[in-house]
N, C-alpha and C positions, 0 to 999 in steps of 0.2 A: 504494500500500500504506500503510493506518493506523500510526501509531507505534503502537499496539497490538498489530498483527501483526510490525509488525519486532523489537518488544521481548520478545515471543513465541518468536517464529524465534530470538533469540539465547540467550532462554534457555534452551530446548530445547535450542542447539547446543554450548552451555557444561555442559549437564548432559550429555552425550551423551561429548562430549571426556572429563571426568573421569570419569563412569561404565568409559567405556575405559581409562582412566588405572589403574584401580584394579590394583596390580602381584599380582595374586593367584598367583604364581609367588612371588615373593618373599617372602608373607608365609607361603605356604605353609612354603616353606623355613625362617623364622625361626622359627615354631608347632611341627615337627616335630620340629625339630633346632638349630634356636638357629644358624641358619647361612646368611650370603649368598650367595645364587646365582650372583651375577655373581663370585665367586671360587672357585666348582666348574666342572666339567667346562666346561664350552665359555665359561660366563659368559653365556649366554643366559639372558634370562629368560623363558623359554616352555613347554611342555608336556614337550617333547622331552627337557630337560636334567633337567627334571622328575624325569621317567623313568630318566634318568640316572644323577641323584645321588642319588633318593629311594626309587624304588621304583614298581611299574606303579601301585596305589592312590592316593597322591599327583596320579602323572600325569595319571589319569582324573580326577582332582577338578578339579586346575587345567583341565583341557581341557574338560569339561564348563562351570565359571565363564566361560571366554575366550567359548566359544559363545555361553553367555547375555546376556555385558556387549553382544555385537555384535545377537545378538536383540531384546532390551530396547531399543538403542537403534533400530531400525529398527522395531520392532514397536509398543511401551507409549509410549515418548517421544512421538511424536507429537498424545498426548492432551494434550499442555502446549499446543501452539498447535491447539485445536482446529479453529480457523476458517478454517487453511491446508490443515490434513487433509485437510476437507471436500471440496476441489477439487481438492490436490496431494500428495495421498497418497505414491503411490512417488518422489514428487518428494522429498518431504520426508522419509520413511523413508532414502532414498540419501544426502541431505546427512545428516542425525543418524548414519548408520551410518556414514558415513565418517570421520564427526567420530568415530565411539566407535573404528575402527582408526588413527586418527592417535593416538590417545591410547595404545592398547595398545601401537602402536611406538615413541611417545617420550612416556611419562608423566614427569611433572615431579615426581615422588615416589620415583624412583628415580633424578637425575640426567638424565631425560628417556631413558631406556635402556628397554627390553621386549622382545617377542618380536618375530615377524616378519609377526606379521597374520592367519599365514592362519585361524587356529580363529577369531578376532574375524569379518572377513568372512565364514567359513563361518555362523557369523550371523548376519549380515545378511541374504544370501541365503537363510538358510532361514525368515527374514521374510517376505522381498521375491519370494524364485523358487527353492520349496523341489524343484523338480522338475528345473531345470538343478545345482540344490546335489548331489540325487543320483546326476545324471552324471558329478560334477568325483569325488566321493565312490570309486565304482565306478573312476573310473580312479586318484583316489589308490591305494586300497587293491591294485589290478593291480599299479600300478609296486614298492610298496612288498613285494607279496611275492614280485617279482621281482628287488626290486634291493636292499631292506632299506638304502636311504639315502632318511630324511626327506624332504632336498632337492631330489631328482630328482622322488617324487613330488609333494611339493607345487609346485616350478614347474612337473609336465605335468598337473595339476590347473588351476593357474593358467591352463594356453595350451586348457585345456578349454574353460573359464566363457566366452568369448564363445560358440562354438560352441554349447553348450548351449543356453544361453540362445534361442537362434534357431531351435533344433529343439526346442521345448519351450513357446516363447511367440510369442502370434498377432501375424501381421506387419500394419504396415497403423494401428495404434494409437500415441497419443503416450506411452503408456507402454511398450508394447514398442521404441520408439527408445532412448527415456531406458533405460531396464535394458539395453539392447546396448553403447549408450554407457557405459555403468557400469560393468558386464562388462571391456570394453576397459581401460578406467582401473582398475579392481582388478588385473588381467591385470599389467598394464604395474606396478604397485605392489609384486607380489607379485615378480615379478622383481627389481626395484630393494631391496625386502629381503635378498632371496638375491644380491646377487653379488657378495658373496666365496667364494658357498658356489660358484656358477659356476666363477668362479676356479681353485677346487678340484679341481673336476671336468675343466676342460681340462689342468689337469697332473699328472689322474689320483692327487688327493691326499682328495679326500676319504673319509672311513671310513662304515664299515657300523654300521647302530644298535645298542648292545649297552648292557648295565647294564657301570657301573665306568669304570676309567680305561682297558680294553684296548678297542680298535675304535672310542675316540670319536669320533662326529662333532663337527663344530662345529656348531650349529643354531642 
């Protein structure tokens, strides 16, 4: 590989990280209200709390943003190292997405604090595999209006996206490997965000979604 292409790849990977980075939770909150997130309701910085402390409009905004910084990078970034595209397309869409939800979860703009991934990766997958996204989607929204806790739906979202993925995209290709293996690793990340909210759930502490300070979740 040319220093060309490496110097490419990084900075691709470096725009992709801060583009994720951008805490549009936070600044949301500071715009509307002149108010830090991470000292309201749960102190999450993500849609959820959003929603919480701000109001459902608010929420849909930041939610809508999260999606795109994860799009963007999986989708447009790519155009930066054209030459890698060319040949390693979902290769390279999966490194920059992931680099844009490591930035959502610990941006360096905020104390390295954000949300918990999953609207960033939602995403990416609707980049990268916008057809298993709508499976993870339909089961989010099942759990959520069965159980109206965030967290359950997005981790059985989460334990969706391999599955999908595999009943959705043709076997037998080296990018269908790559996206299952990716799948797996988002799976496993999105987990690793939520467990305190796990936690919660085993000692039957976690709350049901509501506006205000009565039924908070922590998200």
């Amino acid at each position: 590989m040319s220093v060309v292409l490496v110097l490419s790849l990084l900075a691709a990977t470096v725009a992709a990280y801060f583009l994720g980075a951008v805490p549009t939770s936070y600044l949301t909150g500071r715009l509307l209200r002149g108010i830090d997130l991470r000292a309201h309701g749960s102190g999450n910085l993500g849609a959820t709390n959003v929603f919480r402390t701000l109001g459902v409009a608010p929420a849909v905004f930041v939610l809508a943003l999260d999606i795109f910084k994860g799009f963007s990078a999986a989708h447009w970034l790519p155009l930066i190292a054209p030459l890698l595209c060319a040949s390693h397309r979902v290769a390279l869409g999966m490194t920059l997405g992931f680099a844009a939800i490591a930035g959502h979860v610990y941006s360096p703009f905020v104390g390295f604090r954000g949300g918990k991934g999953v609207a960033a990766a939602a995403g990416v997958f609707l980049a990268l595999a916008p057809k298993a996204l709508a499976v993870c989607v339909v089961v989010w929204a099942l759990l959520m209006l069965l159980t109206r806790i965030v967290s359950v739906a997005s981790i059985a979202a989460a334990l969706a996206l391999p599955v999908a993925i595999v009943l959705t995209t043709e076997a037998g290709t080296g990018e269908s490997w790559l996206l299952r293996g990716f799948g797996i690793l988002i799976c496993l990340a999105v987990i690793i965000t939520h467990r305190s909210n796990i936690g919660r759930l085993v000692r039957g502490e976690e709350k049901r979604l509501s506006r205000g300070g009565q039924g908070r979740e922590k998200q």
